[in-house]
Structure formats: C-alpha cells, structure tokens
One Martini backbone bead per residue (centre of mass of N, CA, C, O) as a GRO file, in nm:
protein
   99
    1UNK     BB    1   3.903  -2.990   0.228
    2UNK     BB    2   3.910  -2.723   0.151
    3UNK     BB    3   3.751  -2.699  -0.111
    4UNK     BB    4   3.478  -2.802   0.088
    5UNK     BB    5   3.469  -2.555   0.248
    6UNK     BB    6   3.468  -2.317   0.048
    7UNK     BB    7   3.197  -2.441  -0.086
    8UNK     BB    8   3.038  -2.425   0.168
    9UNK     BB    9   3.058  -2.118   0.224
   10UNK     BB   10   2.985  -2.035  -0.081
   11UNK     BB   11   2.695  -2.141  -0.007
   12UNK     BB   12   2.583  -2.014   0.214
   13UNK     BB   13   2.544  -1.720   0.120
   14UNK     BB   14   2.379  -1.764  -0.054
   15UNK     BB   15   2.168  -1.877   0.108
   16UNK     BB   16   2.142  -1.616   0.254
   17UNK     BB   17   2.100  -1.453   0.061
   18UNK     BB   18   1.791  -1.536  -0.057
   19UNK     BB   19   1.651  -1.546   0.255
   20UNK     BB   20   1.676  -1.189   0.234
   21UNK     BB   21   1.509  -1.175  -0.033
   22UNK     BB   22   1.265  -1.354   0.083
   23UNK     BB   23   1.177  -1.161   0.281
   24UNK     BB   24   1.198  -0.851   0.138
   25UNK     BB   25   0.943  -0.974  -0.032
   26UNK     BB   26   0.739  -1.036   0.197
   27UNK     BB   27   0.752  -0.749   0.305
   28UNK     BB   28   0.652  -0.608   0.071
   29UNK     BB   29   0.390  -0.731   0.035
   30UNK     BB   30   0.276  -0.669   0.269
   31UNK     BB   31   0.252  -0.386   0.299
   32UNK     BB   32   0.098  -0.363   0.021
   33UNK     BB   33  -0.168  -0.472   0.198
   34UNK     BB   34  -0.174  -0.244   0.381
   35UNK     BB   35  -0.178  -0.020   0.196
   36UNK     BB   36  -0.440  -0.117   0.043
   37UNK     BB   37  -0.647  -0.158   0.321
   38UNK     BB   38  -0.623   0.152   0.412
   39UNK     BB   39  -0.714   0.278   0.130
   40UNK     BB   40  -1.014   0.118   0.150
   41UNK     BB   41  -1.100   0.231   0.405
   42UNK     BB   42  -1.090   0.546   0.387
   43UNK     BB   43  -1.257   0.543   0.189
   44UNK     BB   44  -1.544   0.371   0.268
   45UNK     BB   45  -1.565   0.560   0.524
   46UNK     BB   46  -1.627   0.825   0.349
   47UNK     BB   47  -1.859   0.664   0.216
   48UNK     BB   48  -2.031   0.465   0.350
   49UNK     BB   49  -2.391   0.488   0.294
   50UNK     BB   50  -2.385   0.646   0.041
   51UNK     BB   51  -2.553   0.755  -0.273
   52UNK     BB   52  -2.357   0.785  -0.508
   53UNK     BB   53  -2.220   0.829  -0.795
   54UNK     BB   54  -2.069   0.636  -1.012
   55UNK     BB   55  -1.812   0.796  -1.097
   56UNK     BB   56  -1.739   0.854  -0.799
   57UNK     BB   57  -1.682   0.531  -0.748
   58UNK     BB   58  -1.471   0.500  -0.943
   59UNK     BB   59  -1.273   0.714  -0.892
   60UNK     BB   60  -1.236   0.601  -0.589
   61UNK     BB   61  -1.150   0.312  -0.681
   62UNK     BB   62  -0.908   0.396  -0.894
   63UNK     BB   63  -0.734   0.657  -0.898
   64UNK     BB   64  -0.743   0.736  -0.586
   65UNK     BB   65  -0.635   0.492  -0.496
   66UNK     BB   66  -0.360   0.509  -0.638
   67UNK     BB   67  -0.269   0.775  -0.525
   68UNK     BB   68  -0.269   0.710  -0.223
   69UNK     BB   69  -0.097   0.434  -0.228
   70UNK     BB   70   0.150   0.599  -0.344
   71UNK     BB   71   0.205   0.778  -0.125
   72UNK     BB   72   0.211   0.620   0.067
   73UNK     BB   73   0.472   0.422  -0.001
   74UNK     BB   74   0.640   0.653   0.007
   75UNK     BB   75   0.536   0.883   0.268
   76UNK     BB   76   0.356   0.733   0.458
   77UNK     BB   77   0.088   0.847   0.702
   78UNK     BB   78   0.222   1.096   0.871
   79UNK     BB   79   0.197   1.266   0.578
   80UNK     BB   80   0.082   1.518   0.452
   81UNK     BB   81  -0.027   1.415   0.210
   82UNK     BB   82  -0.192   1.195   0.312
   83UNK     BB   83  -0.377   1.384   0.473
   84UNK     BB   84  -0.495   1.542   0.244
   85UNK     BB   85  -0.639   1.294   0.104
   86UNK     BB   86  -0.822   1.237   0.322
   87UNK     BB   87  -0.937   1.525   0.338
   88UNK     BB   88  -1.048   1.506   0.015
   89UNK     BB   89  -1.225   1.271   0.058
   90UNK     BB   90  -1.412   1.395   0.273
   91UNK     BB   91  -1.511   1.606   0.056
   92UNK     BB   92  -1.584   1.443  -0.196
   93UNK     BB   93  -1.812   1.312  -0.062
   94UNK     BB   94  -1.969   1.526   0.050
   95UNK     BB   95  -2.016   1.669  -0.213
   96UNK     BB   96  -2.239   1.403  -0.298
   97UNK     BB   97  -2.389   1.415  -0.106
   98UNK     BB   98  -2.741   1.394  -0.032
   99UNK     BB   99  -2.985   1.623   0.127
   0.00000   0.00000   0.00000
C-alpha cells in the first residue's frame, strides 16, 4: 500500500508540472497573438487608406512589424520604447501619404 501510495504522489506531482507547462505555454500563445494583433492593428491604424509605395508598405508590415512586436514582447505597451516606435510609424506614414 504504501508503495501505491508514493507512486500515486509522484504521478499526480507530474500530472501536476505538465498542466502548469500546458497552461503557461496557452498563456504564452495568447499574449504573442495579442501582441501581434496589436502591432498590426497600430501600422494598419496609421496606414490608413493612403495609397504608400509598396516599398514602405513591405517594410511596415515586415521588418517594421518585427521590430514593433519584439519591443512589445519585451518591455510592454506602456514602454517608452515602444510608445516611440507608434510615434516614428505615425511619421513614417505621414512622411510618404501623398499631398
């Protein structure tokens, strides 16, 4: 019995870590799509409908986007860091809308 015992102790701990890796691993999925929906939400918001050269909108939705989203993952939304890359695609964008 107690043999049973301990062996039940010691898989229940495991069911225990996988369900915490399975949860923090759902968790982590979620924010980088929400952190990518953000990001993409930002570049479309300051593209507008303004017809850009395909150049600057290749850049902005690849590179751009890139650089936005690993910012945010790292240091957050309220980040001056990333608070300046929202001001620099808002002049970017503005720097090619046509007159």
């Amino acid at each position: 019995l107690a043999v049973l015992t301990t062996e039940w102790e010691r898989e229940k701990r495991r069911r225990e870590t996988l369900e915490k890796r399975l949860i923090d691993s759902e968790s982590g999925l979620d924010q980088a799509r929400y952190h990518q929906w953000l990001c993409v939400e930002l570049i479309n918001t300051a593209m507008g409908d303004y017809p850009l050269p395909l150049e600057i909108i290749r850049f902005l939705q690849g590179p751009w986007l890139d650089s936005a989203r690993l910012v945010l993952n790292e240091k957050g939304q309220a980040h001056p860091q990333f608070r300046e890359i929202a001001k620099l695609t808002d002049q970017l964008v503005f720097a090619f809308k046509p007159m």
